[in-house]
N, C-alpha and C positions, 0 to 999 in steps of 0.2 A: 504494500500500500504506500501509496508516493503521494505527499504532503506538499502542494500547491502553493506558493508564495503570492499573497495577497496587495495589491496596493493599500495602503494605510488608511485610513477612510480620514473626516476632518477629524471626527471626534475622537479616533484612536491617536490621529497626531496631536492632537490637542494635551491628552491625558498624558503622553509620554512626555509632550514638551511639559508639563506639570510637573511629572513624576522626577523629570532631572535639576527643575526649580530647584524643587525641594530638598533634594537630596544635596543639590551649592547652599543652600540655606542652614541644614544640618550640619553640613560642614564647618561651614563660618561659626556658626555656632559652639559646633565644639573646640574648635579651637578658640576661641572668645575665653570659654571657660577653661580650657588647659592654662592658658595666659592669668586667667584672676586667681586661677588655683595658685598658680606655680606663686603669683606676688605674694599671697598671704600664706606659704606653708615654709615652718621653722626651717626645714632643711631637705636632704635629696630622700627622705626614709619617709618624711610626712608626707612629701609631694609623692612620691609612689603610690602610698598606702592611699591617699585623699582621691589621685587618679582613678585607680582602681576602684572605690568605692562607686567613683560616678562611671565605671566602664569606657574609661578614657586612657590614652595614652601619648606619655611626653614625646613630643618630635615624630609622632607615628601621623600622617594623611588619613583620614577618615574616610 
């Protein structure tokens, strides 16, 4: 059975162009929050542990 490649309709480019918004937004985002973390944590062991907490990572692209 062989699976036919579709033109994209409006609505399906619409959702994906959304879906990759979001996903640049998320981004920024977490990196927003790596940056406030990293200003207020004592040292390299709290900024880990503090990352970790929110499922974040220093210097890692999201």
């Amino acid at each position: 059975m062989r699976s036919e490649r579709r033109p994209l309709s409006a609505e399906t480019s619409e959702f994906a162009r959304a879906r990759v918004s979001a996903e640049q937004d998320l981004r920024v985002q977490q990196e927003h929050a790596v940056r406030t973390v990293a200003g207020h944590a004592h040292d390299v062991d709290d900024l880990r542990g503090l990352l970790a907490m929110l499922g974040l990572e220093a210097g890692a692209r999201v």
